[in-house]
N, C-alpha and C positions, 0 to 999 in steps of 0.2 A: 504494500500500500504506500503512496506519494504520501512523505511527508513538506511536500510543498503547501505555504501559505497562501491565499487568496485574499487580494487586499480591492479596495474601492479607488477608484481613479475620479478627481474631481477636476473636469477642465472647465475654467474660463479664459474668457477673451481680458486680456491688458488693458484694451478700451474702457473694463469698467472698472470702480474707480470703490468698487468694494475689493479688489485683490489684495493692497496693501491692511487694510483693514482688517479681511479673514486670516490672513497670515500672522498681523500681530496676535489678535486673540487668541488663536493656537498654540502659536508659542505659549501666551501667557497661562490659558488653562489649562492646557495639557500638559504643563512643568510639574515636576512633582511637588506634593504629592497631588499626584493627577486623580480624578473622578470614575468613576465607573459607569458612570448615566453620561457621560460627555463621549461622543466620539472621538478613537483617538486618532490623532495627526502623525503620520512616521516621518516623512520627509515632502520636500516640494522642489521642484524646479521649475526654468522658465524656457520656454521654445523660441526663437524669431525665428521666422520664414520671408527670408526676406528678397525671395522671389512673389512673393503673395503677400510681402508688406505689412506680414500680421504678427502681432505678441500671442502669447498664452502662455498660462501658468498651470501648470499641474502641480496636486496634490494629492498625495498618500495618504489614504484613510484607513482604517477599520474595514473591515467589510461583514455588511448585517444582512440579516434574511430578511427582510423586508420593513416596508412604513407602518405605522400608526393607521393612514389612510390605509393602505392595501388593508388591513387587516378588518378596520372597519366596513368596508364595501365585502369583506367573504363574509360576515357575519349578516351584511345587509341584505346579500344574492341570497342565501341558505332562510332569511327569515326568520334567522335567530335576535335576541337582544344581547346586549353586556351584561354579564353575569356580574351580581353585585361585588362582591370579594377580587374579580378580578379590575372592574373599573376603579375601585379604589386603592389596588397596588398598582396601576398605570399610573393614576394620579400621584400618587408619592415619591415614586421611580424620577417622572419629568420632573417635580419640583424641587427633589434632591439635586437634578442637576441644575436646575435654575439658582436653586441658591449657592454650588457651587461657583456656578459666572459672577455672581453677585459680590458673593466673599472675595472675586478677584477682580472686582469694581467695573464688571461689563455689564449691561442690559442688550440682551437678546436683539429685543425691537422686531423681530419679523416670526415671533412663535408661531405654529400651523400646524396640523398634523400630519401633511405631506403637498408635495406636487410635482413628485416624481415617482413614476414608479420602476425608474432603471435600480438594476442590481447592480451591475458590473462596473458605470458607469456614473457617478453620483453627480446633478446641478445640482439642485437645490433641497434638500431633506430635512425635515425637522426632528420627529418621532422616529427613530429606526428601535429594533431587536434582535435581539440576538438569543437562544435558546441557553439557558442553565441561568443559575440563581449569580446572585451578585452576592459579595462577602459582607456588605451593607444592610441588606434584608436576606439572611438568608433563610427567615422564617415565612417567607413569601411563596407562596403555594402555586401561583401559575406558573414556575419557572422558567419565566422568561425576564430579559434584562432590557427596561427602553433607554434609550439615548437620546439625548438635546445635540444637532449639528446645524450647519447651514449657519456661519457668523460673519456672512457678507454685511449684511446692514446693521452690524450689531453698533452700538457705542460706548469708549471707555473710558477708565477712570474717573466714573461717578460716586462719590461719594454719598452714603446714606440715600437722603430724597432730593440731593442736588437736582437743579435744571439745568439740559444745556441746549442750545439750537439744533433745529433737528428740519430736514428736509421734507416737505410734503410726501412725496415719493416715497420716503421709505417704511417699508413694511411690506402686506398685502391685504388686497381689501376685504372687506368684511369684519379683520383682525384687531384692523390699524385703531391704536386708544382716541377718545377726542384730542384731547392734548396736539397727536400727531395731523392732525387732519384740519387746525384751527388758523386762515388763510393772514390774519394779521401778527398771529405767534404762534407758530408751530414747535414745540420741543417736545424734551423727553425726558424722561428719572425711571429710577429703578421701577416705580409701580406701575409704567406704562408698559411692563410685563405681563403683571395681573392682570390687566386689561385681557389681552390674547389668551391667558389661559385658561379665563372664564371662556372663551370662546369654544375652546379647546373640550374644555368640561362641558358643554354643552351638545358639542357633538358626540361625545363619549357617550353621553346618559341618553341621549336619542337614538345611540346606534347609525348614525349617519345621516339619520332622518330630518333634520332640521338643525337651520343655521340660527344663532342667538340673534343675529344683523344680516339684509340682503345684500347690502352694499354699504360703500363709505357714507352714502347721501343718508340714508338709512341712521348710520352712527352719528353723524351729524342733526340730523332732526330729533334723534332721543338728547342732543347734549343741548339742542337751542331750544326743548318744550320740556322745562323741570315737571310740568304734570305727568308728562309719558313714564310711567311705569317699566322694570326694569322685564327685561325676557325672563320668565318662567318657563317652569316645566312642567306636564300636566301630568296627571295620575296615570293616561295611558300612554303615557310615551316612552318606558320602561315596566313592564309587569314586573322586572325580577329589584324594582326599585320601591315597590310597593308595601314592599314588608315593614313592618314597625318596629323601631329597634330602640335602644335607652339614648337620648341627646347625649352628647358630652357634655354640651353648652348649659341643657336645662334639666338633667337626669329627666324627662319624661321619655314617653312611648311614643315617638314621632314618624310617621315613614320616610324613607329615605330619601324620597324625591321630595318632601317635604323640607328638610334637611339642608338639600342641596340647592334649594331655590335660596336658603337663607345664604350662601356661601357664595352664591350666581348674585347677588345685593353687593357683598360685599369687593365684587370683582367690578359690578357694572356701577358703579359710583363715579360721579362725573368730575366730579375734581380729585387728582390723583394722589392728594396728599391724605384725603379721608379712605382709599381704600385697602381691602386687606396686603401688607406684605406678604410675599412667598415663603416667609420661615411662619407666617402666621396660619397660612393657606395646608403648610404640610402639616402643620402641628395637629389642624385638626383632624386633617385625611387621616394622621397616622391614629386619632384617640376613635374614629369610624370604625377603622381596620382592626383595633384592638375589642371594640365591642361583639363587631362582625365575627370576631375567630374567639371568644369568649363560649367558653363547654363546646368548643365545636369538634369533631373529630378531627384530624391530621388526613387532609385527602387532597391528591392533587388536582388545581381546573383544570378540563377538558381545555385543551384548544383546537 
């Protein structure tokens, strides 16, 4: 049997003007000690062609069994839902690595849960996996490991809730916080993270079935009508979220999608200094996760 490695190859073009930028933050979070949830970076080169007048920079990744999104869309083809126990070690998994970036004073800025679905070949990926447990949870029962990549639009050296100038453009839409999409000052801080991964949580707990925003105009209109109400979840848009389980928050018997709409609040909050941090957002998943596996037997999810 080939003990040969299989790694991810990420090309972009020179022209844009996220290369240097993806390349600092790799260095910086994949320096030890590096993360488990972060994709890791081995090396990078740069190509000229200068019969064809072109740059490009390759980079050396990780190589994962697929997105976030791919996984979602088999779950959505078969007509299955997220299993509760397992959308809540997904959630933990990404937010570990989010706080990892964080501890290393980057904000993301373009969170998603995929928009690629090459293997071989990596543009742009948010969510990847890779199959066995992480040394970080490794009481984590769907044994699989997610990963945070794709840190072309990321921004660095932010301190705590610093603001800094930030480009309309950057993100993707649906995703992008108000902050980033505000045409007389658009910036960015750590919590304009939260933002996307309410998004992110949203499509988890629907199975791929609904976006929290249809568009940017969309996000824009919930930030200019303080009456508009924030996206909820409804009772049938997860059966397997229905269950009632003890709050962390308030010890009662609440269902989980019930739960989660209070946590979808604290994400879709329009000014981004009032909404939850990522070390706040994990702390709760992980006290869910503790209730969730509380007398429960030791069994592994299906995937």
């Amino acid at each position: 049997m080939s003990n040969r490695k299989v790694y991810a190859l990420k090309l972009v073009n020179n022209s844009s003007n996220s290369v240097p930028t993806e390349i600092a933050v790799l260095k910086d979070i994949c320096a030890g000690p590096s993360d488990e949830h972060i994709v890791h970076a081995f090396d990078y080169w740069f190509n000229v062609d200068s019969r064809r007048m072109t740059s490009r920079t390759f980079i050396k990744l990780q190589r994962c069994e697929g997105t976030l999104g791919d996984y979602l869309a088999k779950l959505e083809d078969s007509g299955s839902s997220m299993e509760a126990l397992l959308f809540v070690e997904i959630m933990i998994q990404i937010l570990h690595g989010v706080c990892h970036c964080q501890e290393r004073k980057v904000v993301h800025r373009d969170l998603k849960e995929s928009n690629s679905t090459s293997q071989l070949i990596i543009y742009s990926l948010l969510a990847l996996f890779v199959y066995g447990t992480c040394s970080c949870h490794p009481e984590h029962r769907s044994k699989m490991r997610w990963l945070i990549s794709d840190f072309g639009f990321s921004a660095q050296n932010l301190n705590s809730d610093s603001f800094v100038v930030s480009y309309q453009g950057r993100g993707t839409p649906r995703y992008r916080a108000p902050e980033l999409l505000r045409s007389s000052d658009p910036k960015v801080c750590r919590r304009s993270d939260t933002w996307s991964i309410g998004c992110i949580l949203f499509k988890l707990a629907t199975t791929n079935k609904r976006f929290a925003f249809q568009s940017d105009h969309d996000v824009t209109d919930f930030d200019l009508r303080p009456g508009r109400a924030a996206p909820k979840l409804d009772v049938t848009d997860n059966v397997n979220l229905q269950q009632a389980t003890s709050c962390p928050t308030t010890g009662r018997l609440i269902p989980l999608w019930e739960q989660i709409n209070h946590i979808l609040e604290r994400c879709f909050t329009r000014e981004p200094e009032y909404r939850a941090t990522v070390v706040e957002l994990k702390e709760r998943f992980e006290s869910i996760w503790a209730v969730l596996t509380q007398n429960q037997p030791q069994q592994i999810i299906a995937i």
